[in-house]
N, C-alpha and C positions, 0 to 999 in steps of 0.2 A: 610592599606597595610599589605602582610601576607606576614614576615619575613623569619619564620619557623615553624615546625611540628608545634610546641607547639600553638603559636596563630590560624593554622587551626584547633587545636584540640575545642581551646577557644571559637569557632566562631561556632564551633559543636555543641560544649553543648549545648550555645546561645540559638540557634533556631529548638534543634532538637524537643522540646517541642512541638512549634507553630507545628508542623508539625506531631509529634505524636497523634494528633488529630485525623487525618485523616484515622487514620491504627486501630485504636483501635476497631473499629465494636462495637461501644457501651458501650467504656467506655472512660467516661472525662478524659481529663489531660489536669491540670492546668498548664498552663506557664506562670502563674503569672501575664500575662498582663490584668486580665479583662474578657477577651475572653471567652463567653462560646459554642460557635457554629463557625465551619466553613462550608459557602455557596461557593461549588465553581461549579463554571459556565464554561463548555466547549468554550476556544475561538480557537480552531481550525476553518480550514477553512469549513468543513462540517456544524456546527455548525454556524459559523459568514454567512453564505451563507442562514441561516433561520434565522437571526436576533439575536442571544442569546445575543449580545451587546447592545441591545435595551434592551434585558431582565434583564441585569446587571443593565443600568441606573434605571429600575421601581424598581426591588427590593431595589436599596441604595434608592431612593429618599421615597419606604414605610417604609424603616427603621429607616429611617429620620421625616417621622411624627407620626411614634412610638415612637418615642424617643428611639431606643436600636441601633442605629448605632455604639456604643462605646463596645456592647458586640458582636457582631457579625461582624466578619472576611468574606467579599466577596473576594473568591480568582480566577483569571481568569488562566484555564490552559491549556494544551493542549488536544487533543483528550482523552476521556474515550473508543473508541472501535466500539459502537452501532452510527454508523453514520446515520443509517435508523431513531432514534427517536429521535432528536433536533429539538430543542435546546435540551439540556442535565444538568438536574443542581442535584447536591449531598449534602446532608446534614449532615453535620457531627456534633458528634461523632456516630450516630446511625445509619447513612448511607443509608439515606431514598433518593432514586434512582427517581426523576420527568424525565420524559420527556416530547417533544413535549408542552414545557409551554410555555404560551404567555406573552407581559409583565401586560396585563388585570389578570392573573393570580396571580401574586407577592401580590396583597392586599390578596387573602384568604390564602397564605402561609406566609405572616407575623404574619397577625393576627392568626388565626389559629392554625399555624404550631411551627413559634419562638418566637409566644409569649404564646398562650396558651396550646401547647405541643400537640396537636394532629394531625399526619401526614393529610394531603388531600387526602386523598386516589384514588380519581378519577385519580389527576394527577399523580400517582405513576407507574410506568411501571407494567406493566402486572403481570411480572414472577417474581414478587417479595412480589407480593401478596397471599398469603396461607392463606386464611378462615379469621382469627383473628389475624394472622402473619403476620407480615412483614422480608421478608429473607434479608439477606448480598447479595450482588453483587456476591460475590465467592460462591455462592449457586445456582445459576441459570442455566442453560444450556448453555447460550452463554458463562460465564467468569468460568464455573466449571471445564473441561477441559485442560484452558489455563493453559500458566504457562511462568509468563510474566520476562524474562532478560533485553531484547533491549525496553523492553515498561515500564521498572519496575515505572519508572515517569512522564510517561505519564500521566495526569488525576490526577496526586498525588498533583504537585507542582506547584509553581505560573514560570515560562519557562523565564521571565525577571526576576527574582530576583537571584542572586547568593547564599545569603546565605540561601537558603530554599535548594538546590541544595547541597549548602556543610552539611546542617542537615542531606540527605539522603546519608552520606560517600563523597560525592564530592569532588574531587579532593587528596581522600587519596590513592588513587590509585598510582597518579603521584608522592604524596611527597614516597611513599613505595620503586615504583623505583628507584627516582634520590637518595637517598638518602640510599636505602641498597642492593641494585641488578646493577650487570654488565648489558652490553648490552646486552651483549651473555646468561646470566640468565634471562633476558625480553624475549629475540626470540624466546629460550627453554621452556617456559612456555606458551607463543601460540602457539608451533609446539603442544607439551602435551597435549594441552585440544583440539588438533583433530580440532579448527577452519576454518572453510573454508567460501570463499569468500562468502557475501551473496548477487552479483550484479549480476551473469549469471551463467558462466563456475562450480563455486565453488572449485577455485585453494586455496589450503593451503596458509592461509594468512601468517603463520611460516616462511615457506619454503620463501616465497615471501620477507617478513621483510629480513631472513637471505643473499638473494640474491646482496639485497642495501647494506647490513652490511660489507660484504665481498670485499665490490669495495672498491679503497685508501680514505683514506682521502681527504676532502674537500666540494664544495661543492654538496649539495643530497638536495632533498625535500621529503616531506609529502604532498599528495593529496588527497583531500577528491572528491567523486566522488558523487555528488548530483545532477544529471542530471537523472531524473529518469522522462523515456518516455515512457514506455509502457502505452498501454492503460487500462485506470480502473486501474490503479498502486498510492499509496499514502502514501505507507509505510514511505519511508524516509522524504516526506516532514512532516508526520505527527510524526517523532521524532526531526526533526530541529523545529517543535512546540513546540512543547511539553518538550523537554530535550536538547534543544543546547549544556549545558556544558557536557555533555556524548561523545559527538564528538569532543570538543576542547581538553577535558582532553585527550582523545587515541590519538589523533594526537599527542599531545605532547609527552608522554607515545611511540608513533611510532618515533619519532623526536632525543628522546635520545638512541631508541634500537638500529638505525642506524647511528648516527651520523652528523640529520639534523637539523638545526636550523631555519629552515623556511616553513611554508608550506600555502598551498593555497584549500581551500573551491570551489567548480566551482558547484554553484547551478541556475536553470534556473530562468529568472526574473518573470514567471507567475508562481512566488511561495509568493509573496509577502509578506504574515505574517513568514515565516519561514525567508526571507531576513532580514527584521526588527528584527526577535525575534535574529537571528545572531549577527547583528550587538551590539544590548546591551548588548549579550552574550562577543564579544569580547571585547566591552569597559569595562565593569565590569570587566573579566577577567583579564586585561592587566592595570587598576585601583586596581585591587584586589595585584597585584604581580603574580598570580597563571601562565599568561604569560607576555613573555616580558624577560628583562632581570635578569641576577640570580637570577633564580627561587628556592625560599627558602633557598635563600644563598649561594647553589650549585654551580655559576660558570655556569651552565644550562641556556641557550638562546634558546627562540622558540617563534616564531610571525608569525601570520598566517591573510592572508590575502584573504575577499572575490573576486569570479571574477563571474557575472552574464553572464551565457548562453542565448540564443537567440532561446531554445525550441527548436534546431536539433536534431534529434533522432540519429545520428549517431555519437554525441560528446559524448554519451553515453559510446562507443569504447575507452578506455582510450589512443591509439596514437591520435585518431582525438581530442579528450578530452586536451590533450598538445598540441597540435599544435592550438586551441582556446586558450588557457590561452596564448599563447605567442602572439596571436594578430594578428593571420592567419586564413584562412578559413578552418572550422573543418572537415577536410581529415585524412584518416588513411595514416599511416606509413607501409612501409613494417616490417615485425618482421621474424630472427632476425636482430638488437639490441634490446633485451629486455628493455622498460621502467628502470626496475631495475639496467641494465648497463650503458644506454642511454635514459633517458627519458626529461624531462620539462628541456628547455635551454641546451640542451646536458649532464647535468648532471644526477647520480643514482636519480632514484624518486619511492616511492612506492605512489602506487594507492590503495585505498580501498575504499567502497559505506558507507554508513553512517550506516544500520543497520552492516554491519561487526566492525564500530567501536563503535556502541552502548554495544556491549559484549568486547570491553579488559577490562574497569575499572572492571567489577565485575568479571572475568578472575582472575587478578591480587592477587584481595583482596580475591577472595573464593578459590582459586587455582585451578590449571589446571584438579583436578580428577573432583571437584564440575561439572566441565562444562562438562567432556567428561561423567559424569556419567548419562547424559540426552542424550537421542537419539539414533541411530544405532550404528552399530561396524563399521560403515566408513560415515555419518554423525552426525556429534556430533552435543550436544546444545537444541535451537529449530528455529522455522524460520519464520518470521512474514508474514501474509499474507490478502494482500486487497480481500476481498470476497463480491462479486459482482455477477449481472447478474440477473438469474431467483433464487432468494435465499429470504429469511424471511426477516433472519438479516445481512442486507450488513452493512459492516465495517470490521475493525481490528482485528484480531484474532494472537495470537504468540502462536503457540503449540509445545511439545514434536516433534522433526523430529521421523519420525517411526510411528507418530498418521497417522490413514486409512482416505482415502477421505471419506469412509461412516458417519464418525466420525463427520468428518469437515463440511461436507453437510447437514446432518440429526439431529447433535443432538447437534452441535454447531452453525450451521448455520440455525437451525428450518425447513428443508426441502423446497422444491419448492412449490410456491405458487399457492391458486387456483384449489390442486386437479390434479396438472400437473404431468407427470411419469419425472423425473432426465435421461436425457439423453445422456449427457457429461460433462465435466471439462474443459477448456482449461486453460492452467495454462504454463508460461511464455514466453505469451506476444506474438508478433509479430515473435518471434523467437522460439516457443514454439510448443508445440499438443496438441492436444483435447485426454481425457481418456474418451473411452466409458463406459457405465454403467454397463457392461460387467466386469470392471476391478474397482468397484467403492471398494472394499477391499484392494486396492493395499495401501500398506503401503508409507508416504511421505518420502522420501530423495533423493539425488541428484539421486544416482547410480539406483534404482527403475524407476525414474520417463524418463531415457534415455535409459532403457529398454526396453520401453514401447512406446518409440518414442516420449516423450515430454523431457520437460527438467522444472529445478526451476525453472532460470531466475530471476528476483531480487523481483517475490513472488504473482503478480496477480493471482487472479484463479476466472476466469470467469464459472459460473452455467451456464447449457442449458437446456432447457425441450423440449417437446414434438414438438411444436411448430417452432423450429430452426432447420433450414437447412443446413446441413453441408457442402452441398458445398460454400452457399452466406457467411455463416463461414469464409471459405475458400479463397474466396474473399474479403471478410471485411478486412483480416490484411494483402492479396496484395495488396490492396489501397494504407495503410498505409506504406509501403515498399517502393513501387513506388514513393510515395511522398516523403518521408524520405530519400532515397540514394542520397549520396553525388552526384554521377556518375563519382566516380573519374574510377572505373574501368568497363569494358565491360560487363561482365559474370551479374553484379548487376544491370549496367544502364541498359542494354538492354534485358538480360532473366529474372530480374523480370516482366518485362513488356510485354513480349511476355506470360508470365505463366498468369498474368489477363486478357490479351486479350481472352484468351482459356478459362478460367474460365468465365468471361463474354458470351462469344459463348454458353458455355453450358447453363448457368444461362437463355438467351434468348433462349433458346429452337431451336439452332443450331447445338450445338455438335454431334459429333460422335466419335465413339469406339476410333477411332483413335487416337483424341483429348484425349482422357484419357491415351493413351499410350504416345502421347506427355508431356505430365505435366509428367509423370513420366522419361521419360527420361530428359527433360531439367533440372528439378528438380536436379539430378544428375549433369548435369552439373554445375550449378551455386553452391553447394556447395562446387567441388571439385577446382573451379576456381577462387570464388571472393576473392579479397582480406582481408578484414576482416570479423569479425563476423557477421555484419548485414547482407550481401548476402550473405555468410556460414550458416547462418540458415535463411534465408527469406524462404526456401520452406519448411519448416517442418511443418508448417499447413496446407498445399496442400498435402503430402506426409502421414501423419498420418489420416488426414478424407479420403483418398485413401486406408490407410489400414483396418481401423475400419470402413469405414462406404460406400465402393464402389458402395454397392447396389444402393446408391442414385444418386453417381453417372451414373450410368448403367442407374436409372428412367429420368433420364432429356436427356440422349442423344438417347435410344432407346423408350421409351414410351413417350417422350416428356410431364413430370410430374415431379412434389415437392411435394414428400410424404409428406411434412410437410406444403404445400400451402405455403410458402413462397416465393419465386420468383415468381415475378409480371406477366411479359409475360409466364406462366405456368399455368397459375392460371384464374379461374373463379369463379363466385360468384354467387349463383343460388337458387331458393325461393324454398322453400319445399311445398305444397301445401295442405298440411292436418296439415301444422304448423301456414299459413300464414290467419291475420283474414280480410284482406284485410281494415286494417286502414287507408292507403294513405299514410302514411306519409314516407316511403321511396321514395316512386316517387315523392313527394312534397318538399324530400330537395335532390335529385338527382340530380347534375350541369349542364348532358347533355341531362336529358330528357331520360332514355336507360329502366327505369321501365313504365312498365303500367299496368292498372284492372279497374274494378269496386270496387265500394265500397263495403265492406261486400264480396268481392269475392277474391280467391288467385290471386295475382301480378305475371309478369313475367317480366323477364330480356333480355332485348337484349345486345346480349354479342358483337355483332358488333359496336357496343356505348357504352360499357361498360369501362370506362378508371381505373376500378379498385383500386377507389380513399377511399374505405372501409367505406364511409358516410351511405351507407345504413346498414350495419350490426351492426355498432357499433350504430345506431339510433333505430335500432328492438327490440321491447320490448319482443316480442314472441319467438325470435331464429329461426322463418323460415329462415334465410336467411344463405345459407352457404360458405364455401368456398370449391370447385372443385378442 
């Protein structure tokens, strides 16, 4: 049990050792226990979805008929970044980077590797390999850029264990506060460091804390908003991995700026390792002293409780968000009463998403210039983002706000694969726009990216190349809309769905002129009418590939064509004939019979038979075969 400062301080020292291993890039420190390697192994969920848990059992169990299990530290942590090449395992102090290692693998990396000192180099990640070198992780092009706040423990520490957590400052944040700052100097010092929300809008979390601050006494809550639905989106589950105590500690830390003593986690249940890693996060915690009741002796009460979501995309919406946690179906509220006046059980409640509370503790402790002195003159910080789609290195990336998508695409993310030209961005979510390639300099932040007709949104950023058709784009996230609306109001249940039926019409090679001046007008309607955010921005991916990319649409309603061959009913698939060597073997696995030739002679396609089921092209050795 941690009393006061002092014993958090003791608890520091402890284990800041064991952990200083891991940071040193090649230089030992002894912690006296033994210890002269630490192996840690990615158990995020990207990673646990390729087995790396299996890879955990093979390596203890080689290490075990090595006999060196008592020097070497196996530690299981949250995401490292590079979700494209897991498993993912790290070897510390010298930071020799494996991926993609099987558990058949661990025999040449014991012997080898931890016991006869020479790395495996086969299974060593690419770009960390230079001639006769082997580089540091922060020398690579995916992590050389970054510049990690909200991920600072990601990949570092063991995500169940508290005091590996308190080794990297944990929870000195919180005793800082209760113990030598007003409330009113906490809120002042998030307004200062320019904070802003990191779940959509990006409203001043300051501003927001001081809101709740300002209502009478009694009682208020703290909410943690971990319902994170966009698509391709995994930032926050993969810091509820990775760093639990980063979001219990700001909770708290939000708990005494306002004057609440209770707060509530609402994260969805197909998050599973992040529920669990929660949940030990708050027993330790509330075992530790750090919550629970007075806290370091202060007088300070805060306990916080989980509530599992049911994967609605619109509880995402913090009214619909409380009106779930109270045990109602997840509907927004009209506003105003602002949450902050009237939120969870009628009382003040502030709402924040997990990467916004990943940045108070290190706020706190580096103070408010540290933070506003990274990023633009009206986005401060930096801002974590899932990078997905047509891209090298899909995974995690946290950069400087103000870093260019050229940046982020090309020389963090390794470029589009294949030889493909980068064609857009779509970057947040369902509620979000596609940035054409046209604008691929555009510097990141809030105010930039709603210029431009996208928005953050809480940080996906889908790659597109060559290949991707921006209207079926465009249709992809009204699926997702359509499905997702509550239907509590009309403008959302009904003109989303009127905007995919049109989107489908063109997509089958029905539309007309007209139809595009449709989307554009109802478009307008439904933002100026729905009641919250999700059909206030459901047509802004209709609306921005309207802006940036018409032409296409213009090809699918007057030439009845997918520049990009991607819509089915558009599209044909046709043998080239001084390409094709007349092997058979597309007509031979063709389902309806629609190929025919001679042998040794070019094939042809009957497109009246043709169900465009892409079996022949992806079976042609030669590339005769194309798409129309």
């Amino acid at each position: 049990m941690i009393n006061n400062i002092e014993q958090l301080n003791e608890l520091k020292n402890k284990y800041a050792p064991t952990v200083a291993m891991r940071l040193g890039h090649g230089h030992f420190v002894d912690a006296g226990d033994g210890i002269r390697k630490n192996v840690l192994i990615c158990g995020g969920t990207g990673c646990t979805s390729s087995h790396s848990m299996d890879v955990r059992d093979a390596l203890v169990k080689e290490l075990k008929l090595a006999g060196i299990e008592d020097e070497i530290k196996v530690v299981t942590t949250g995401c490292f970044g590079l979700c494209a090449l897991g498993p993912i395992m790290i070897v510390y102090p010298e930071g020799t980077f494996y991926s993609k290692v099987k558990p058949e693998d661990m025999h040449a990396i014991v012997t080898e590797h931890l016991v006869g000192g020479n790395p495996v180099r086969k299974l060593l990640y690419s770009e960390t390999v230079k001639g006769n070198d082997i580089l540091a992780l922060d020398q690579t092009p995916f992590y050389a850029k970054q510049h990690r706040v909200a991920l600072r423990n990601c990949g570092v520490i063991d995500p169940e264990c508290i005091n590996e957590y308190i080794a990297r400052d944990g929870y000195q944040a919180l005793a800082k506060v209760i113990t030598t700052m007003t409330p009113k100097e906490v809120i002042q010092t998030i307004l200062d460091s320019g904070l802003r929300g990191r779940g959509g809008a990006g409203f001043p979390t300051g501003k927001k804390w001081s809101f709740a601050e300002a209502q009478p006494q009694g009682k208020k809550y703290v909410v943690c908003n971990a319902d994170e639905g966009d698509p391709g989106a995994f930032m926050d589950r993969s810091v509820l991995e990775g760093d639990p105590h980063a979001v219990l500690e700001a909770m708290a830390i939000a708990g005494y700026a306002i004057g609440a003593d209770e707060g509530y986690i609402y994260v969805r249940a197909e998050y599973p390792i992040a529920v669990n890693r929660l949940r030990i996060a708050i027993k330790q915690a509330e075992e530790s002293g750090v919550l629970g009741q007075n806290i370091f002796g202060t007088g300070f009460n805060f306990k916080i409780t989980l509530r599992l979501g049911a994967g609605a995309f619109v509880c995402g919406e913090e009214t619909a968000l409380l009106t779930s946690i109270e045990g109602h179906r997840g509907e927004p509220r009209p506003r105003p009463p602002f949450p902050a006046v009237k939120g969870l059980f009628g009382k003040p409640t502030i709402i924040n998403n997990v990467e916004t509370l990943a940045n108070i503790a290190q706020i706190i402790l580096n103070g408010p210039e540290w933070f506003a002195s990274m990023g633009t003159a009206t986005s401060k910080g930096t801002k974590v983002f899932a990078l997905g789609g047509k891209i090298t290195n899909t995974g995690l990336v946290e950069i400087p706000m103000g870093t260019t998508l050229r940046e982020v695409v090309e020389e963090i993310g390794g470029g589009v694969p294949g030889g493909k030209k980068f064609k857009a961005a779509q970057t947040g979510g369902p509620s979000g726009g596609c940035i054409p390639a046209s604008l691929i300099d555009t510097p990141i932040d809030y105010d930039n990216l709603i210029a431009i007709g996208s928005m953050m949104g809480s940080g996906g950023l889908i790659v597109m190349d060559e290949d991707d058709c921006m209207v079926d784009i465009a249709k992809f996230f009204l699926e997702f809309t359509v499905d997702e609306s509550c239907g509590k109001c009309v403008p959302c249940r009904i003109g989303t769905m009127r905007l995919l039926e049109t989107l489908e019409k063109i997509t089958d090679g029905h539309g007309t002129l007209e139809d595009i001046d449709k989307l554009e007008e109802l478009s307008e309607y439904i933002k100026s009418a729905s009641l919250c955010a999700l059909g206030q921005t459901a047509p802004n991916p209709v609306l921005s590939t309207l802006h940036f990319f018409r032409d296409e649409y213009i090809a699918h309603v007057v030439d009845k064509t997918c520049p990009a061959h991607a819509c089915k009913n558009l599209m044909q698939y046709k043998i080239v004939p001084e390409l094709c060597k007349g092997c058979t073997l597309c007509s031979r696995k063709c389902p309806v019979g629609a190929i025919s030739g001679k042998v040794k002679n070019p094939h042809v396609i009957d497109t009246s038979k043709c169900i465009k089921c892409g079996v022949c092209i992806s079976g042609c050795k030669f590339g005769a075969i194309v798409k129309a």
